[in-house]
ROGU-122228 format. One record per residue (C-alpha): residue in three letters; x, y, z. Coordinates in steps of 0.1 Angstrom, whole numbers, padded with zeros to 4 digits, always signed. Layout:
<ropas>
alaXYZ/...
</ropas>
This chain:
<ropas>
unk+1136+1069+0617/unk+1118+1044+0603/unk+1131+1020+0578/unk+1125+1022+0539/unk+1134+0988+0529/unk+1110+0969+0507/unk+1089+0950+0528/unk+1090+0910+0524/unk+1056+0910+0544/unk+1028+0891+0529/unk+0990+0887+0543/unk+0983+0855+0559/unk+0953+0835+0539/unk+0933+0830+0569/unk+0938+0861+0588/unk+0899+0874+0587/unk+0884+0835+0598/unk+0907+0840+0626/unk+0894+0870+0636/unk+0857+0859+0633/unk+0869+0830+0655/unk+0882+0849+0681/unk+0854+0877+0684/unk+0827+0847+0690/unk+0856+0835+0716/unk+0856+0867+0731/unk+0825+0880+0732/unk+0835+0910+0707/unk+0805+0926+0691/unk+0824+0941+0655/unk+0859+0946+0645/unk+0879+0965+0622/unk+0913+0956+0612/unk+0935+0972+0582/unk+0972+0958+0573/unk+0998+0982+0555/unk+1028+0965+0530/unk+1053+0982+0519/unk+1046+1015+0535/unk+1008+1014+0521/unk+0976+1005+0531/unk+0971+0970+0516/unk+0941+0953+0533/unk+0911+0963+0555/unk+0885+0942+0566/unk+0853+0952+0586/unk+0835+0922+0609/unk+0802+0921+0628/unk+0780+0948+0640/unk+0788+0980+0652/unk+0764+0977+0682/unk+0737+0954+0699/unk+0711+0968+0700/unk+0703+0980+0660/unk+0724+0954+0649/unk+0742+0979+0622/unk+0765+0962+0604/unk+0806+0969+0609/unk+0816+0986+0577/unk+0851+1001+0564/unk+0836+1035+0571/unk+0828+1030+0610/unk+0843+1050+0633/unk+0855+1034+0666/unk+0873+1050+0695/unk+0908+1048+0692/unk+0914+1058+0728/unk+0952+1061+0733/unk+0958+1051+0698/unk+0955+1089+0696/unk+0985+1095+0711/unk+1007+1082+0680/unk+0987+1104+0656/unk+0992+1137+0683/unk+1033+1132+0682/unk+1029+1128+0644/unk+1013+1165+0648/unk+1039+1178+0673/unk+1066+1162+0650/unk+1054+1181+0619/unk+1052+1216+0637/unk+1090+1206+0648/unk+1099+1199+0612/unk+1081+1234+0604/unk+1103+1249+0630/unk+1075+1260+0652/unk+1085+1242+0683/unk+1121+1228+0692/unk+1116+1190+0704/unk+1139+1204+0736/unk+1128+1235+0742/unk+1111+1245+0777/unk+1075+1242+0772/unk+1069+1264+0801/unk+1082+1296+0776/unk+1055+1290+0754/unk+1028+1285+0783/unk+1040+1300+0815/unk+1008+1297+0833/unk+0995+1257+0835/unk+0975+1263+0869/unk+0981+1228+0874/unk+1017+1226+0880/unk+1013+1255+0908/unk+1050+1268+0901/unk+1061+1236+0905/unk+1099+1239+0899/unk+1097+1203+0875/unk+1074+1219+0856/unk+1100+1242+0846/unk+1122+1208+0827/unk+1089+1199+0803/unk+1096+1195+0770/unk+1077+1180+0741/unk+1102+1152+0741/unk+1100+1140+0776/unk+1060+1141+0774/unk+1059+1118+0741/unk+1083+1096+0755/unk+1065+1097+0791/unk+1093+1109+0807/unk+1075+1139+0824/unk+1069+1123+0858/unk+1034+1131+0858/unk+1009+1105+0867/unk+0986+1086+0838/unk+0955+1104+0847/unk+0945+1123+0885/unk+0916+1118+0901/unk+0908+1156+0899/unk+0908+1164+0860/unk+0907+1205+0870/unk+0928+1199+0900/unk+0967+1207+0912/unk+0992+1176+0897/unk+1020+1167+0914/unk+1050+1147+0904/unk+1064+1113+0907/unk+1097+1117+0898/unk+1122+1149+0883/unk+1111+1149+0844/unk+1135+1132+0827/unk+1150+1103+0849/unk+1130+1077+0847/unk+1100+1060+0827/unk+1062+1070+0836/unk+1033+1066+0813/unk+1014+1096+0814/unk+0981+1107+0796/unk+0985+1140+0817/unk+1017+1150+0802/unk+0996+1147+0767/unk+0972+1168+0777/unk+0994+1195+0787/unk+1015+1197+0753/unk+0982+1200+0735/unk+0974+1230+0757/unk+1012+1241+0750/unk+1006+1238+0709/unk+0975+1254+0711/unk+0988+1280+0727/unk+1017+1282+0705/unk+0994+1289+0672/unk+0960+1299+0684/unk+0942+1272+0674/unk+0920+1241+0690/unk+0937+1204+0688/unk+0910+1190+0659/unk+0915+1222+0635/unk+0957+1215+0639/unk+0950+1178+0633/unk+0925+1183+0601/unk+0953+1208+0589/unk+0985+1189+0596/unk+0977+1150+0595/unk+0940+1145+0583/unk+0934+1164+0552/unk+0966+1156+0541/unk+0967+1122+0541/unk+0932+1120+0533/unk+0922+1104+0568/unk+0884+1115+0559/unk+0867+1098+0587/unk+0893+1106+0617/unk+0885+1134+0636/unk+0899+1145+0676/unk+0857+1153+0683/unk+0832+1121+0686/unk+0812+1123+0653/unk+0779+1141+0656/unk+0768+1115+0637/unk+0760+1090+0657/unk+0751+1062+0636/unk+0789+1057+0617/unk+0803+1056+0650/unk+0810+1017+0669/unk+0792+1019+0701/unk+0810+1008+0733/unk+0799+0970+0749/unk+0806+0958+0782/unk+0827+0921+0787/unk+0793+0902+0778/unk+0782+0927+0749/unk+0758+0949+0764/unk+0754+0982+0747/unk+0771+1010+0772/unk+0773+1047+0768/unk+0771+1050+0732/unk+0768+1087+0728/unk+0786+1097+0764/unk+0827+1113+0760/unk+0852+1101+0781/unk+0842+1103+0814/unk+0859+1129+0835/unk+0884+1140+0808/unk+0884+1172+0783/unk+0862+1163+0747/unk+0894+1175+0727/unk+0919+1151+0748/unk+0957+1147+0728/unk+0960+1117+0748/unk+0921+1097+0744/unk+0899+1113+0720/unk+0906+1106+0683/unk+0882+1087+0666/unk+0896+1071+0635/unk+0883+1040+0611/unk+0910+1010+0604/unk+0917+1019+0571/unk+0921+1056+0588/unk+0952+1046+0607/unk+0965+1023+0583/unk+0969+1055+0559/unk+0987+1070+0585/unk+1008+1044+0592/unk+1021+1046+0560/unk+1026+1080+0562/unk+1052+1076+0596/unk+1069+1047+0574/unk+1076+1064+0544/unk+1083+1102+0561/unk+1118+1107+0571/unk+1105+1121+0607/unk+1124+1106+0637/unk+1099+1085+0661/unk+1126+1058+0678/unk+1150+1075+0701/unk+1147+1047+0726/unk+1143+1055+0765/unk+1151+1030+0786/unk+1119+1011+0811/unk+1147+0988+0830/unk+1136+1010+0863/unk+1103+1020+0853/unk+1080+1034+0881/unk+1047+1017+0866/unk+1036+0993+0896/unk+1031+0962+0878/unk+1001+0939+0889/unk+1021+0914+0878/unk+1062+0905+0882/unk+1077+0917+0848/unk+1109+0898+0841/unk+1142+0917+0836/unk+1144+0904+0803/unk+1111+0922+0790/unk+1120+0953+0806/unk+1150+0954+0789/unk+1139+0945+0752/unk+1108+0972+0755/unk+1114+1011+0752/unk+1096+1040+0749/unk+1100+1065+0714/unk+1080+1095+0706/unk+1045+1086+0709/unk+1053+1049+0701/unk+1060+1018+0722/unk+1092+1002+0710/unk+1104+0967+0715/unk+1139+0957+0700/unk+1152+0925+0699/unk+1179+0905+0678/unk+1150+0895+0649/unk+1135+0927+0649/unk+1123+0965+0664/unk+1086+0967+0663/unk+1067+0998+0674/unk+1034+0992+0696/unk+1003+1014+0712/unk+0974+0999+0727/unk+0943+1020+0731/unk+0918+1014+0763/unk+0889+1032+0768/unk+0855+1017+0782/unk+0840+0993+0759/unk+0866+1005+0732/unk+0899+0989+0724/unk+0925+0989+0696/unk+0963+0977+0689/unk+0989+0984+0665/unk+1021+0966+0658/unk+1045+0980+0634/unk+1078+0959+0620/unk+1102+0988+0612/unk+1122+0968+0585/unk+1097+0949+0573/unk+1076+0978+0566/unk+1043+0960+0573/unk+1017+0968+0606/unk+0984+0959+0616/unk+0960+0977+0636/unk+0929+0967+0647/unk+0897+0983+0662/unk+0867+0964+0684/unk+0835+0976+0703/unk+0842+0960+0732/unk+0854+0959+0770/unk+0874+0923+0761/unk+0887+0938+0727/unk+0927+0936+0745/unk+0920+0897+0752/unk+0929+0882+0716/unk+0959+0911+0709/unk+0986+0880+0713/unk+0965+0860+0697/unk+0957+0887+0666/unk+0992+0893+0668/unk+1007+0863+0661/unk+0986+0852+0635/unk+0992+0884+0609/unk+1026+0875+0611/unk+1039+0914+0616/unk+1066+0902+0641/unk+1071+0886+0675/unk+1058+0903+0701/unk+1061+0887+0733/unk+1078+0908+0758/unk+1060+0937+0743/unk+1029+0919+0757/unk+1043+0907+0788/unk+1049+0938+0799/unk+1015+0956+0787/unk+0993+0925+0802/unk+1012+0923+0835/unk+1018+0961+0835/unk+0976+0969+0832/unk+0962+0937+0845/unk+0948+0922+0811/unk+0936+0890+0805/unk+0933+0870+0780/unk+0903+0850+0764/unk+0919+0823+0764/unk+0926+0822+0811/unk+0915+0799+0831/unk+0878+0804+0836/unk+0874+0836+0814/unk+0851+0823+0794/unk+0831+0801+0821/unk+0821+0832+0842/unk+0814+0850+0809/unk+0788+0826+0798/unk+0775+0821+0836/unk+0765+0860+0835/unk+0750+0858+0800/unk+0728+0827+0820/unk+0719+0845+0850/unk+0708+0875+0830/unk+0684+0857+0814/unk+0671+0838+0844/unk+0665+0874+0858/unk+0649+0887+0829/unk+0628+0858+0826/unk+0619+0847+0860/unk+0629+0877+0884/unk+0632+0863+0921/unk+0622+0880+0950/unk+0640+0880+0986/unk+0615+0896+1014/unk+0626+0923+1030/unk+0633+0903+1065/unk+0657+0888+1044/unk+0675+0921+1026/unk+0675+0939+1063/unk+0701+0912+1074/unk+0725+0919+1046/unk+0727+0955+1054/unk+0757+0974+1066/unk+0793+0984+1059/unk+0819+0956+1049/unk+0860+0958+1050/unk+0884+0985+1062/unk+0876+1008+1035/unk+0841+1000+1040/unk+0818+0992+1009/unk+0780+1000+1024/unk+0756+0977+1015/unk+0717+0993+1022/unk+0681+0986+1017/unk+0662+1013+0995/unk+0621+1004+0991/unk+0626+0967+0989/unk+0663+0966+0968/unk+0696+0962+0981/unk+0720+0991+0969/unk+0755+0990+0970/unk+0783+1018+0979/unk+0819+1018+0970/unk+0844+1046+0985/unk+0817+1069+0992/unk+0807+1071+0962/unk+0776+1096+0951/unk+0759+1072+0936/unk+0745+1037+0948/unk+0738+1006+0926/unk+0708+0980+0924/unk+0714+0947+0934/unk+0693+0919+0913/unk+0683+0886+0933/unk+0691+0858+0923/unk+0686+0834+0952/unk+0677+0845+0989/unk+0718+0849+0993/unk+0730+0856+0957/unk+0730+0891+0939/unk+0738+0908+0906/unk+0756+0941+0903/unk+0746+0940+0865/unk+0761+0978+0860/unk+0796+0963+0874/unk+0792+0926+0862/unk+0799+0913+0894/unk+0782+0885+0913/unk+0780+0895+0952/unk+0772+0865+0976/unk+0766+0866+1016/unk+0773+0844+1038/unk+0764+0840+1078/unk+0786+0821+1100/unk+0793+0819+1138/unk+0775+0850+1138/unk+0797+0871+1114/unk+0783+0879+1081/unk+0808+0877+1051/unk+0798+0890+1013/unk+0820+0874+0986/unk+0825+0894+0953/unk+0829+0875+0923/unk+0847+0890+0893/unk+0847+0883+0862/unk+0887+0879+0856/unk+0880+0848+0874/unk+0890+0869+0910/unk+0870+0868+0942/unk+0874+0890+0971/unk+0853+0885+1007/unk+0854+0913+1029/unk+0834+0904+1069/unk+0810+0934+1077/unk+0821+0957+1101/unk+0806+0950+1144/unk+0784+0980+1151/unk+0800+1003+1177/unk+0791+0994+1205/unk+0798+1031+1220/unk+0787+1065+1209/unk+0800+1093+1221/unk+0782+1122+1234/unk+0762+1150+1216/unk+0777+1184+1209/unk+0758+1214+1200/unk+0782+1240+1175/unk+0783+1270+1191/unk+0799+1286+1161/unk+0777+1290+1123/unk+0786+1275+1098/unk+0779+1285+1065/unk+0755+1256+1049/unk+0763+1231+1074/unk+0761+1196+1070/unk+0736+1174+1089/unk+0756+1159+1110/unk+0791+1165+1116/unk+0816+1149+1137/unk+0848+1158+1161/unk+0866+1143+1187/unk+0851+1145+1212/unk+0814+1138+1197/unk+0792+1147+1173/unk+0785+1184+1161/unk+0750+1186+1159/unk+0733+1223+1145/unk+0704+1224+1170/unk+0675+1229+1147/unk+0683+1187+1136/unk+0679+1158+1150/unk+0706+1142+1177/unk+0712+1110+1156/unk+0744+1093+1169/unk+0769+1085+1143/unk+0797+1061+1142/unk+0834+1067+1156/unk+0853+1097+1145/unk+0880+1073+1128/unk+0856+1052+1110/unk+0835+1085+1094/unk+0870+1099+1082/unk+0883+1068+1066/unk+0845+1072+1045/unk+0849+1104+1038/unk+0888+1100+1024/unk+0891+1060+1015/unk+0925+1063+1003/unk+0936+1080+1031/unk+0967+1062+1041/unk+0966+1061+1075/unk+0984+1085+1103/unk+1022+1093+1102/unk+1048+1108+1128/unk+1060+1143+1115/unk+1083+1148+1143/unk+1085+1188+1157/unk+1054+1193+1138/unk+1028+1173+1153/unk+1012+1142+1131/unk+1002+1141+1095/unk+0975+1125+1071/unk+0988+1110+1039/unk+0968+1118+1016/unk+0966+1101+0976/unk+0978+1134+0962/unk+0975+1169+0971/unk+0942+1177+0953/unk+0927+1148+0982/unk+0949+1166+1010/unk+0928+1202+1002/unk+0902+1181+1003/unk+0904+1162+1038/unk+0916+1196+1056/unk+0883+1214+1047/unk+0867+1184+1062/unk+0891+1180+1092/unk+0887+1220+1098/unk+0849+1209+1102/unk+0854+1179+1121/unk+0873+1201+1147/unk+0851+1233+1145/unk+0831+1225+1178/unk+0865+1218+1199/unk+0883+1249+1189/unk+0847+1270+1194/unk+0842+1257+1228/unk+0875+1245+1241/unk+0901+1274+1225/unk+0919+1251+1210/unk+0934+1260+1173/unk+0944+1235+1142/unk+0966+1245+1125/unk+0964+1225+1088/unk+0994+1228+1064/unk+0995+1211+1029/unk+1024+1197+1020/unk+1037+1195+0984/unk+1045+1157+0988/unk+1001+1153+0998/unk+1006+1150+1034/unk+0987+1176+1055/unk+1004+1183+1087/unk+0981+1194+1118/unk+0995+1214+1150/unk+0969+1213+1178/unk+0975+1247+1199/unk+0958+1261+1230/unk+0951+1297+1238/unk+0936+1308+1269/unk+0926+1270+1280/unk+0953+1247+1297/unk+0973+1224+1271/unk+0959+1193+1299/unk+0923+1193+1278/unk+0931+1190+1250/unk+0961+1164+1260/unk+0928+1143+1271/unk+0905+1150+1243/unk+0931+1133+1222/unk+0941+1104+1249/unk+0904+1096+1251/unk+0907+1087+1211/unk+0945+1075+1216/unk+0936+1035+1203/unk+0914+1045+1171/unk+0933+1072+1163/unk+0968+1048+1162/unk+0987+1072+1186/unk+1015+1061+1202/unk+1028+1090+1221/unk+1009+1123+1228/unk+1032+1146+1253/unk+1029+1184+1259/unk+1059+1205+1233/unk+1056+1235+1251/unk+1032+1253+1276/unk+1005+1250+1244/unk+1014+1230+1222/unk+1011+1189+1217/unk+1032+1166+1199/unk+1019+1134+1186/unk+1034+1100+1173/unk+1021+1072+1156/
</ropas>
């Protein structure tokens, strides 16, 4: 539990200039920061203006985002329903909610409890790409260390399950109302004009009334929305309650794939409580959270025998880029492998890297030269830039006189801004795009700005198409075009428009797909990102075969595998195994096969 010695914590004298410092450094639009001494809120402070564009002033009553700064507050909840004897911390959660359509029957879902989901040891990934969709696991629940806003969400649905009621009407009854958290809430404020809005890395206003994309409105894990002095009440409340938050697990093996090397000595000085970060060294054990949501960010840091924290709120995407520095100077308690291991972990930066601040003010210049001068290219010029770039291909096209760019197949396409006849803005993304035309080969050059840079060369056209099919079979609301084999599936009543090669359509229409695997005795295999991606690609592969297996008798046969990988048998009935045996050889190079031999009188095995 946490410690109840008298804290020898005092508030540094310059603490709030060094904050104002930082936020000009930083381009941060308003914080809120509150400190707590001695198990009590002692100090809040409220800087700058809650957003851009009205220029509202910060006060102690705006609400900000606290993204996964929620998470603390939710094992808080879960903690107090234990201490009611509602809910044992190691009892199967799969007794109070026996059908989570997610899991599927999954047998690991069967070892959930609400200890191994606040101390992210479920195995379940942070967030999948399919918010309604089937989740699979990375590892058995309780063996090893993976953060997970999943797991979060699913004890939420268990405890509301448990006593009939929604997550915000548990949290006003259990934490809110009384600790007299007045402006905290787990719904976005339907007033919109207390509430921080969210700013982008060079403070333009973004989103200011939009939920989290993509994830539930009532979200355990993301969704509170809290002021400083807020969370420094209920700080105080997990300092001076005797309710157990620091059963340490172990991240010496954890399966987080850092972008970054983290040292051996970090891992082992930073742990994982219930709900909290932990870090315990020699001088101290200091509890962390860090919360990250677009255009919102927030830390905590608590010293455990000092008694002190600070926790801090800012409307903007570079709010995590002055923690260490924030840090530091309150004087709560060393931090550093705590950090090393977030910023190496998640890729931060901070404010203070090489060039941060360079490309930062560069944007902020080139903005204004658009908005003041616009330059135009002429559309000889845009024609030449057109086209699809890098293995994965991001699609560059010309819409009415603009550039538009594409990224993974994504549904919707973004404006590119000239700035010279070779230079473009991606203003929604911040990144500066640049082409380049040498020995024939065109090149386009993304500019981050973390300082990174990426060039990808644009894809040769093919120089082949393959012939035109006409589907004999209906499909019900077909496509325009589809694609197989051994050419394109075209419904007669369109247009014969070639398309490019089988391979390079299917690597658009899955771009994670990983590529094509031996499966031994069962044919070959797609691996997919996860199995919600493998349903997915086999409703498209069952298209992109449906003229072969009309025309040619051949049959598919697609099975999902738990692990994502979808396994395809390629069977003949009444035609001889030898046609399909070509069909396949004629796409042997792009389709990476190594071998592709007969496994019975009608069946073929292939390897890669």
């Amino acid at each position: 539990m946490f410690n109840e010695e008298k804290s020898t914590y005092s508030i540094p004298s310059h603490f709030k200039e060094t904050l104002q410092d930082l936020m000009q450094c930083a381009y941060i639009p308003g914080i809120s920061a509150a400190i707590v001494i001695d198990g009590k809120l002692a100090w809040n402070v409220a800087i700058g203006v809650a957003d851009t564009k009205s220029n509202k002033p910060v006060t102690a009553t705006t609400v900000f985002e606290a993204a996964s700064l929620s998470k603390p507050v939710f094992a808080y909840l879960v903690l107090k329903l234990v201490s009611q004897k509602h809910l044992a911390l190691d009892q199967p959660l799969h007794e109070i909610l026996p059908d989570y359509p997610r899991f599927n029957d999954h047998p690991h879902s069967k070892l959930l409890t609400a200890r191994l989901v606040l101390s992210h040891q479920t195995g379940l990934p942070n967030w999948s790409a399919y918010p309604d969709g089937e989740l699979q696991f990375n590892f058995k629940p309780g063996t090893d260390y993976g953060y997970s806003g999943e797991g979060y969400l699913y004890l939420q649905r268990v405890i509301e399950k448990l006593t009939g009621k929604a997550l915000d009407t548990l949290a006003q009854e259990l934490v809110f109302k009384p600790l007299h958290m007045e402006h905290s809430s787990f719904k976005r404020p339907a007033n919109s004009k207390a509430l921080a809005g969210n700013h982008d890395s060079i403070m333009a206003l973004k989103c200011p009334t939009e939920e989290i994309p993509g994830q539930p409105s009532l979200n355990a894990a993301a969704s509170l929305h809290t002021t400083a002095s807020d969370y420094g009440i209920f700080i105080g409340a997990c300092l001076n309650e005797k309710i157990e938050f620091t059963s340490l697990v172990s991240m010496t093996q954890a399966r987080q794939p850092p972008v970054k090397p983290i040292a051996s000595a970090d891992l082992k000085a930073v742990g994982w409580g219930l709900g909290w970060g932990l870090q315990h060294t020699e001088q101290s054990t200091l509890a962390f959270h860090w919360g990250d949501n677009f255009g919102a960010k927030s830390f905590v840091v608590v010293n455990l025998e000092q008694r002190s924290a600070m926790v801090y709120f800012a409307n903007s995407e570079n709010g995590l880029a002055i923690t260490p520095t924030v840090v530091a100077s309150s004087g709560i308690g060393d931090l550093t492998p705590a950090l090393r291991f977030l910023f190496n972990s998640c890729g931060f930066q901070t404010y203070d890297a090489p060039n941060w601040q360079a490309y930062r003010a560069q944007w902020i210049e080139d903005l204004k030269k658009i908005h003041a001068k616009p330059f135009t290219a002429t559309e000889e010029t845009l024609k030449q830039y057109v086209g699809d770039y890098g293995k994965h291909p991001l699609k560059i096209t010309l819409n009415q006189d603009e550039l538009q760019i594409e990224i993974d197949n994504s549904i919707s396409k973004t404006k590119l801004v000239p700035l010279s006849d070779h230079q473009f803005l991606d203003v929604d993304n911040l990144v500066r795009l640049e082409f380049t035309q040498s020995g024939g080969a065109m090149t386009l050059t993304s500019h981050f700005l973390n300082g990174n840079s990426e060039t990808l060369l644009r894809n040769p056209k093919p120089q082949h198409v393959s012939p035109v099919i006409k589907a004999e079979t209906k499909i019900s609301d077909p496509p325009a075009r589809l694609i197989n084999l051994g050419g394109i599936i075209q419904p007669a009543t369109t247009n014969t428009t070639p398309l490019s090669s089988p391979t390079e359509l299917l690597h658009k229409a899955m771009p994670r797909l990983g590529g094509w695997e031996n499966c031994g005795e069962e044919g070959f295999a797609l691996h997919c990102h996860d199995q919600n991606e493998a349903h997915e690609l086999k409703t498209k592969l069952t298209q992109i075969f449906l003229g072969e297996i009309s025309s040619k008798n051949i049959a598919v046969d697609f099975t999902v595998k738990p692990s994502g990988m979808i396994f395809l048998t390629f069977k003949t009935g009444n035609t001889d195994v030898n046609q399909l045996e070509q069909l396949l050889k004629s796409h042997k190079k792009e389709l990476a096969l190594v071998e592709i031999t007969p496994k019975s009188s009608n069946t073929l095995t292939l390897k890669t």
